[in-house]
C-alpha positions as CSV (number, residue, x, y, z in Angstrom):
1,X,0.0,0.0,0.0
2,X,1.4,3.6,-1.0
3,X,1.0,6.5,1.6
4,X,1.9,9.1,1.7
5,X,3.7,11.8,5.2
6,X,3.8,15.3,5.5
7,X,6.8,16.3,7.8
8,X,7.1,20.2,8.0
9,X,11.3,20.6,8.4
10,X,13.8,23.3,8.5
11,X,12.8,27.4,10.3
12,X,10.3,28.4,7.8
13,X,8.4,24.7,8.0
14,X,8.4,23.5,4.0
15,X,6.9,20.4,3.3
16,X,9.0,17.0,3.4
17,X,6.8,14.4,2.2
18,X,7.6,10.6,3.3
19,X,6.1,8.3,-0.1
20,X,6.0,5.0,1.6
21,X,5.3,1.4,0.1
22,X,4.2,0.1,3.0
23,X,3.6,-4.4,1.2
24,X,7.8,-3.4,-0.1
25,X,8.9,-1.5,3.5
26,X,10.4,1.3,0.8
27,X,10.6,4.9,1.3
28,X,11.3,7.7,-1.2
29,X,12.0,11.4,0.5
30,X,10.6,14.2,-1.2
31,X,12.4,17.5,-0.7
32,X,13.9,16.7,2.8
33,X,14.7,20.8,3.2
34,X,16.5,20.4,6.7
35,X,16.2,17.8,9.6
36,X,18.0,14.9,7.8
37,X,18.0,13.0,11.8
38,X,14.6,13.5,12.1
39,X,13.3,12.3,8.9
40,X,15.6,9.3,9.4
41,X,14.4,8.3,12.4
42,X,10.7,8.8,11.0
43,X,11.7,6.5,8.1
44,X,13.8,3.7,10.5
45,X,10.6,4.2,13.3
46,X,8.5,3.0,10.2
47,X,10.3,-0.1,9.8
48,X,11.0,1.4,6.0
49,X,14.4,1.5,3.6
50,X,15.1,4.5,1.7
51,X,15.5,4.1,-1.5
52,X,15.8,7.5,-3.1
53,X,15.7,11.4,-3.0
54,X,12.9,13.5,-4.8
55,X,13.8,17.0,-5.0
56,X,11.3,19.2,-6.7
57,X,13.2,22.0,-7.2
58,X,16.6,22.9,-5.7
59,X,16.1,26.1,-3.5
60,X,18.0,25.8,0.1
61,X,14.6,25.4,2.0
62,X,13.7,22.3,-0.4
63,X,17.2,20.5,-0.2
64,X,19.5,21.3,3.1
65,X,18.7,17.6,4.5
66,X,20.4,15.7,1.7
67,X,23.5,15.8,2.4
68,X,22.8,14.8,5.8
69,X,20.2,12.2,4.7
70,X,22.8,10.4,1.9
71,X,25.6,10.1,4.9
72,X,23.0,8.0,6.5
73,X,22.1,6.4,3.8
74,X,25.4,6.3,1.1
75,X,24.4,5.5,-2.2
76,X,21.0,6.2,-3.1
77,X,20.1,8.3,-5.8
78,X,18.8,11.7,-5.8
79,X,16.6,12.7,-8.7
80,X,16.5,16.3,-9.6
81,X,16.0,18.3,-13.2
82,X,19.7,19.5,-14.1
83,X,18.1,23.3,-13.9
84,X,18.3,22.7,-10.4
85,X,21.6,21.7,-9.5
86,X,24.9,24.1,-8.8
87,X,27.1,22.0,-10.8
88,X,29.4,25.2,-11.1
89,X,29.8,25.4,-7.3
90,X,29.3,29.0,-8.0
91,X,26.5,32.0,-8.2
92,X,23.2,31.8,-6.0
93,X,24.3,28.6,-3.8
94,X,21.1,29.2,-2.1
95,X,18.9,28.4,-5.0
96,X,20.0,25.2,-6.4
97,X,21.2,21.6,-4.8
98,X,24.9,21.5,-4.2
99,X,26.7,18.4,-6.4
100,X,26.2,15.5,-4.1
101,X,27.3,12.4,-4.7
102,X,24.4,9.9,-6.6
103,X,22.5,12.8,-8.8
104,X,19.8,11.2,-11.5
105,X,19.0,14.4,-13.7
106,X,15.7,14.2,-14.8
107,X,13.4,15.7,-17.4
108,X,9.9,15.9,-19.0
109,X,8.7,12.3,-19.1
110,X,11.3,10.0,-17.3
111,X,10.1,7.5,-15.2
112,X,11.4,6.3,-12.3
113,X,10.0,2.5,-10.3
114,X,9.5,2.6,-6.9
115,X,8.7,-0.7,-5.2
116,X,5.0,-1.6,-7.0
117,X,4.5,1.3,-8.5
118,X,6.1,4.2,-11.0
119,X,6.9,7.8,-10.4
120,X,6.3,10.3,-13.9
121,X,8.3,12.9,-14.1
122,X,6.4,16.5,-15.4
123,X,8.8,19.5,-16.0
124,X,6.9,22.1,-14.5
125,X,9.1,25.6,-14.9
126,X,7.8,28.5,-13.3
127,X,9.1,28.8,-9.7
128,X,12.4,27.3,-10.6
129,X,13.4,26.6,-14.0
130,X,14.1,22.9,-13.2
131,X,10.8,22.8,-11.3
132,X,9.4,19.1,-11.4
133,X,6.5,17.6,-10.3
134,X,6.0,14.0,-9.7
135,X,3.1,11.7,-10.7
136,X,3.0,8.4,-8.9
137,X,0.9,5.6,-10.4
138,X,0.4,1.9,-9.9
139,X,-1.4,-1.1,-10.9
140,X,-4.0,-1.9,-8.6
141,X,-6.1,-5.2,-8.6
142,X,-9.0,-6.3,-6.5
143,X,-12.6,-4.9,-5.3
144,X,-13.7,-1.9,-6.8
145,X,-15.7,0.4,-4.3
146,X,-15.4,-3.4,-2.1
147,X,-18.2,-4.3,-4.2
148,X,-17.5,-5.3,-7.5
149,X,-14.3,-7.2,-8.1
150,X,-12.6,-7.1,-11.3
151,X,-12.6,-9.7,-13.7
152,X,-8.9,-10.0,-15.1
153,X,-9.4,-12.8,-17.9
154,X,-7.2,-10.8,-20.0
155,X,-4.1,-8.6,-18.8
156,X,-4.8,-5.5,-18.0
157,X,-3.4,-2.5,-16.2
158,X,-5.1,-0.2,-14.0
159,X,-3.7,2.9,-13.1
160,X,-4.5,5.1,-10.0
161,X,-2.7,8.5,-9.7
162,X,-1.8,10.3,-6.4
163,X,-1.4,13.9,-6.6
164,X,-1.1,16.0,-3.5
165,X,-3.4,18.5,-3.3
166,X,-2.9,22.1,-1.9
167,X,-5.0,23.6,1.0
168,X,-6.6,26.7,-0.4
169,X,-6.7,24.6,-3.9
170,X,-10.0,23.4,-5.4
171,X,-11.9,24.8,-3.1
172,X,-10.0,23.2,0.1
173,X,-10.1,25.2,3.7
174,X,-6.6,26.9,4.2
């Protein structure tokens, strides 16, 4: 089962999300912004390996726990559009991922497996000019509604998509 954590990190409280496969006991970290020990011990109290870095976009409020996050756990990739990293080691070090040891550069239509399911990569530009966003989908099988189950008599895939939604968005209570 996929689920998903919201852990507010760092002084100004952005959003660290925790994607979890709960059936695989795989995590993915989305934008860990600052905090690397606690959202390590939140993954670890979870019973949960992680398995990679999102990063969204590479300002410092997005991306300060990496470093921290890859000592604990050397080795696993960090995905990030290659708009977003400072691969210069100069200019606005505050608005872009250092070079870290493990970077996937993504773009507009990569896909990435995680566990049972896959994660879409969508260039979105517009706050960043490497801003991503990232569409998780997975086969599902079973009871519809847990009323009508699925007859599978030939194969077929279907796909559910989690997207986070935004308080204040589609009508949602700030």
């Amino acid at each position: 089962m996929l689920q998903i954590k919201r852990m507010p990190v760092g002084q100004i409280g952005t959003n660290c999300y925790l994607l979890e496969d709960t059936d695989a006991k795989l995590c993915a970290v989305i934008d860990p912004g600052d905090q690397p020990e606690d959202i390590d011990r939140e993954i670890r109290k979870a019973g949960l390996t992680l398995t990679m870095i999102l990063i969204t976009h590479g300002h410092f409020d997005h991306v300060l726990g990496v470093p921290g996050l890859l000592e604990k756990w050397p080795g696993i990739p960090v995905y990030v559009h290659e708009k977003e990293v400072n691969w210069a080691g100069a200019g606005d070090q505050y608005m872009l991922l250092a070079p870290v040891e493990g970077i996937h550069t993504v773009k507009e239509g990569d896909t990435i497996p995680f566990g049972g399911a896959t994660i879409q990569v969508l260039h979105t530009p517009g706050h960043s000019p490497g801003s991503v966003t990232y569409r998780v989908s997975l086969p599902i099988t079973g009871v519809l509604n847990g009323v009508h189950p699925w007859s599978i008599e030939h194969p077929t895939l279907y796909t559910l998509t989690v997207q986070l939604i935004r308080p204040g968005s589609a009508g949602l209570p700030v």
